[in-house]
C-alpha positions in Angstrom: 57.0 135.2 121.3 57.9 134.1 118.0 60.0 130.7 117.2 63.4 131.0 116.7 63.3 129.9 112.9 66.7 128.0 112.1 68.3 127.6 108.7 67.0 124.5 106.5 69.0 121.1 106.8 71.2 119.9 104.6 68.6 117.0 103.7 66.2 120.0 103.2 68.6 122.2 100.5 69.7 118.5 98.6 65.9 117.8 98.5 65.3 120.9 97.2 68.1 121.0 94.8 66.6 117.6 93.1 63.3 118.9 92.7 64.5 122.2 90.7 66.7 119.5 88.6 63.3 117.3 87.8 61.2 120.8 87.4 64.0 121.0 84.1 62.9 117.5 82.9 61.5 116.7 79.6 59.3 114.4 81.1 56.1 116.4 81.6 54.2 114.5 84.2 58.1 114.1 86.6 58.6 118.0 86.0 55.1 119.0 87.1 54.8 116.4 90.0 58.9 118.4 90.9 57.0 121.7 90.5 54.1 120.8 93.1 56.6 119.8 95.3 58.4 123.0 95.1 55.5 124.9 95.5 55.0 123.6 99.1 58.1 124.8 100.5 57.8 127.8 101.3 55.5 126.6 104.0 58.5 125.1 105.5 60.5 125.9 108.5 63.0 124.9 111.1 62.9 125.1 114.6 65.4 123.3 117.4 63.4 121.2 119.5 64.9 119.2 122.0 68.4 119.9 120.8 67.5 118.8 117.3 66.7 120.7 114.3 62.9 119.9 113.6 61.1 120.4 110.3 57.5 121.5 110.0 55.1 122.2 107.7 52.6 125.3 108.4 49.9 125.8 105.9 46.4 127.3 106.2 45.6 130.4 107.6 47.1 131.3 111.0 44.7 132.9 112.7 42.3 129.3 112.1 39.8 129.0 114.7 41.1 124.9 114.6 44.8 123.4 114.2 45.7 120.1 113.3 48.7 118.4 114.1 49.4 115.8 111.7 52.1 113.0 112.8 53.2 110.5 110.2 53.7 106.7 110.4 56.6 105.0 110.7 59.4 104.8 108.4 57.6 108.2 107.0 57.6 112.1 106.6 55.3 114.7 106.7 54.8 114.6 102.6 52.5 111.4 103.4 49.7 114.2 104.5 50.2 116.5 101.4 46.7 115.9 100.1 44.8 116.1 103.5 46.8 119.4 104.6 45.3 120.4 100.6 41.6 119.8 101.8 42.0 120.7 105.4 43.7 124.2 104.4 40.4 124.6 101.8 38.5 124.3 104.9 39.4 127.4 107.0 41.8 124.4 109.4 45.4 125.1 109.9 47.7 122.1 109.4 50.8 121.3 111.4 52.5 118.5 109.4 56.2 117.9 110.9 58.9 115.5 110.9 59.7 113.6 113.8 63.5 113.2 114.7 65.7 111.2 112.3 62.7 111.3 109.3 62.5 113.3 106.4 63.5 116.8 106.6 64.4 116.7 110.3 67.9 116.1 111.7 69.3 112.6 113.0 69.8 112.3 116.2 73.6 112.5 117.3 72.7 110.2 120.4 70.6 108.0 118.3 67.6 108.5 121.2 64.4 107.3 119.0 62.0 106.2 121.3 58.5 106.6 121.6 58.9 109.0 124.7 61.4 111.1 123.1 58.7 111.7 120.1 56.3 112.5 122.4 58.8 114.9 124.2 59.4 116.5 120.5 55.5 117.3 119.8 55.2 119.0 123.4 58.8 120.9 123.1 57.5 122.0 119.0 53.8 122.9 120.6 55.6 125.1 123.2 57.9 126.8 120.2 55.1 127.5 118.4 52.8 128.3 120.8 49.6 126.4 120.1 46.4 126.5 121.8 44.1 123.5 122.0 44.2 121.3 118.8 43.2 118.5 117.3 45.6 115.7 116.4 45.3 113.3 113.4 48.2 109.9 113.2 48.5 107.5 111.1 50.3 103.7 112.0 53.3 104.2 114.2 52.0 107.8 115.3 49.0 107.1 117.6 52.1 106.1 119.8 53.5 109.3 120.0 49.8 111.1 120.0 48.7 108.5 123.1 52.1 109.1 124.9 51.8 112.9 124.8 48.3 112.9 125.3 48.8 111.7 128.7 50.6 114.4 129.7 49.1 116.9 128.2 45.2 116.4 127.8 43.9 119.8 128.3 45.9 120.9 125.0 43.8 118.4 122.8 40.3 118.3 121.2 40.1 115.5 119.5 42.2 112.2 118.1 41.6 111.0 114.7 44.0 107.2 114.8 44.4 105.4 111.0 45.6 102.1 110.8 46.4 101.6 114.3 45.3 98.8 116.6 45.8 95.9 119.4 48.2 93.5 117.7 48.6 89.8 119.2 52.1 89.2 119.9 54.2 86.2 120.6 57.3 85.6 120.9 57.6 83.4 117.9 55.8 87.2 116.6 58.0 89.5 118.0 61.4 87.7 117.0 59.9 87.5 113.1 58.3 90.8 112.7 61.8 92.5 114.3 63.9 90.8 111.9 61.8 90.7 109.1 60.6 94.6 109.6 64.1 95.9 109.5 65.4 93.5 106.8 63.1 94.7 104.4 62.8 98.0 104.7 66.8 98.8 106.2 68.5 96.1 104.0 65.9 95.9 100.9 63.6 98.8 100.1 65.9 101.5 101.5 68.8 100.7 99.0 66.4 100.6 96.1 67.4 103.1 93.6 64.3 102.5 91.5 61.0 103.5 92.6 58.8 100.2 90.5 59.7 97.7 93.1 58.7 100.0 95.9 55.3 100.8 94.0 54.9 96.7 93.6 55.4 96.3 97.2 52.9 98.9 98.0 50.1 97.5 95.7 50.7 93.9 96.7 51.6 94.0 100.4 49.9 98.1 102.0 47.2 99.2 99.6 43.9 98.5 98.2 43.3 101.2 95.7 45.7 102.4 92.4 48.3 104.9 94.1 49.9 107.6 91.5 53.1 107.2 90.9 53.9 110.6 92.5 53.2 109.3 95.4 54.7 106.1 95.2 57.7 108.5 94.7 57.1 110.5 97.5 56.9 107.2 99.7 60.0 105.9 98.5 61.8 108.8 99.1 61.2 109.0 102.6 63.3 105.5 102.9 66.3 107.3 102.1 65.5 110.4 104.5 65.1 108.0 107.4 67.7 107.2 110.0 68.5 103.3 109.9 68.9 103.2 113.3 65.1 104.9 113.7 63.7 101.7 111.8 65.5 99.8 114.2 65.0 101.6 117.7 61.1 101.9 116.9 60.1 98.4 115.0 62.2 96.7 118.1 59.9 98.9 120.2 56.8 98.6 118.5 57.1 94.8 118.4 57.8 93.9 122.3 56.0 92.8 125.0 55.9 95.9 126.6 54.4 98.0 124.3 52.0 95.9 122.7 50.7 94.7 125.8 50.6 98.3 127.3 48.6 99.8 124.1 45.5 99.2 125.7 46.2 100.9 129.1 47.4 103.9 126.9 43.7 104.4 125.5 41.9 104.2 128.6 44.5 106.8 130.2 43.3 109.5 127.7 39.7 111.3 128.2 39.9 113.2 124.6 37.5 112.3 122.2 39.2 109.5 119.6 38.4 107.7 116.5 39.9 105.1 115.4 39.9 104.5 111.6 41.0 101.0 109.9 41.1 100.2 106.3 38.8 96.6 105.4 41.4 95.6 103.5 44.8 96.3 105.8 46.7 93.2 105.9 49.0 94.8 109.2 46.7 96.4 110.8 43.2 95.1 110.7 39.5 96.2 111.3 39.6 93.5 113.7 42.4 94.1 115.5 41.6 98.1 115.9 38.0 97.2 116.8 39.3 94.7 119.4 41.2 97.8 120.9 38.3 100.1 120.8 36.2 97.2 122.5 38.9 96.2 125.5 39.1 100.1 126.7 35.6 101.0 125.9 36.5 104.0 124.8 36.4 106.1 121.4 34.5 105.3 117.9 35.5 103.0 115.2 35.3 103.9 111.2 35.9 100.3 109.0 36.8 102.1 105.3 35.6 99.5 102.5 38.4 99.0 100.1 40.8 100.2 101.6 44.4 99.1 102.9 47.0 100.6 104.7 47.7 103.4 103.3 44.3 105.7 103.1 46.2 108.9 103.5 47.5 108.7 99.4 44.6 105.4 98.7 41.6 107.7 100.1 42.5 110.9 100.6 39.6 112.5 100.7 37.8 109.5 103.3 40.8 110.2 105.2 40.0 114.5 104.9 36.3 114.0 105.6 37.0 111.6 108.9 39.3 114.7 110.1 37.0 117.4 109.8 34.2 115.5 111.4 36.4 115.3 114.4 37.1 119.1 114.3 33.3 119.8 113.6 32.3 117.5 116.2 34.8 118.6 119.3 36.3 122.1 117.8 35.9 124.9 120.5 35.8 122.7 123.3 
């Protein structure tokens, strides 16, 4: 049975209605990076899951032999995969790129519920609309969370785990009181309000990556700030940064059987090699990829590292 395939949201259509006014610009490179944009849309759709319209990207061909699920990072949107779902689709994979509740395209939450459990009820409620076999899952900083909490539910629907950026960070309280407040000053009170994308691209460069970023991209980054629910910054960096989760990260690996690997850039500042290689080394469990220059963005730094890791996975564990 089909999805029942809901109108767009209203962040969707305004979206939408900005890029056709760039597409008019007289600025070459802004109206070509518009018309790309445009051009991925109609791979768009909107489904209610869990009482809350979801957006999600579907590209590649549908009858794929392998699906990936791709779940963005914190404070992100589905556009942060745009160039792996590019070389993923060129490789016979279908890509499932969506937005979790209260980012990008997808609609807040009216009970302001964004926890970790109710993302990981999401991705098993928008599996079930859209009827998905086994697939593969790739996540990137904040989204191992939701990949690790629905894993351990549901382990026979998954292949294989590709983690970015994701690891065992100390904590303190000293730690958890700074990075709380700090987190959600910058990015709620500071970034979010930005109505210029150059000091965004400054803090990318100097604080999250390693490598030159296009400006397009940049763009694409700072845009989601605006598309994300303030009180989804704050829900998830309070939960991201406590005792509880931290603490519990490790116990999360060891619960799931699924083949992982866990990818770190050498040059990530938040999350390091070390730190992700010190969880791979407590649970025993899953590889471990150190990417040379690289920082903590690899999905727009090092596209195609990030690509290759992916279908290594699905070559490795694909029909299994």
């Amino acid at each position: 049975m089909a999805p029942n395939f809901l109108p767009p949201t209203q962040k969707f259509l305004d979206y939408k209605q900005e890029l056709l006014r760039l597409q008019a610009s007289s600025d070459v490179k802004e109206a070509k990076g518009a018309a790309y944009e445009l051009s991925l849309l109609d791979r768009s759709n909107f489904v209610e899951v869990n009482g809350i319209v979801h957006h999600y990207h579907d590209s590649g061909p549908r009858d794929a032999a392998e699906t990936v699920i791709l779940i963005h990072g914190w404070d992100c949107w589905w556009m942060w995969w745009h160039h792996v779902i590019k070389t993923l689709n060129a490789r016979g994979i279908r890509t499932i790129a969506y937005d979790m509740r209260g980012h990008g395209w997808s609609d807040k939450d009216p009970k302001n519920h964004y926890h970790i459990d109710f993302f990981a009820h999401d991705l098993h409620d928008l599996v079930q609309k859209l009827e998905l076999g086994k697939f593969h899952i790739a996540a990137f900083s904040f989204g191992p969370f939701v990949a690790l909490d629905y894993a351990r539910s549901h382990p026979e629907q998954i292949r294989s785990l590709t983690f970015f950026n994701f690891g065992y960070l100390p904590n303190s309280p000293f730690i958890q009181a700074f990075s709380t407040a700090t987190i959600t000053f910058v990015f709620n009170n500071l970034l979010r309000k930005l109505s210029w994308w150059v000091p965004a691209y400054v803090f990318a460069r100097v604080v999250l990556a390693k490598n030159p970023i296009t400006k397009h991209d940049i763009i694409i980054g700072f845009r989601s700030l605006a598309l994300c629910a303030p009180d989804a910054i704050d829900q998830t960096t309070r939960q991201i940064t406590s005792f509880d989760t931290t603490e519990s990260v490790p116990d999360m690996v060891k619960a799931v059987e699924r083949p992982m690997l866990f990818v770190a850039g050498e040059g990530d500042a938040i999350m390091t090699c070390k730190n992700t290689k010190k969880l791979v080394d407590l649970t025993n469990k899953g590889a471990y990829v150190c990417v040379p220059q690289c920082g903590h963005l690899i999905t727009v730094e090092l596209p195609d590292t990030a690509s290759q890791l992916i279908i290594g996975q699905v070559k490795a564990y694909g029909g299994t």
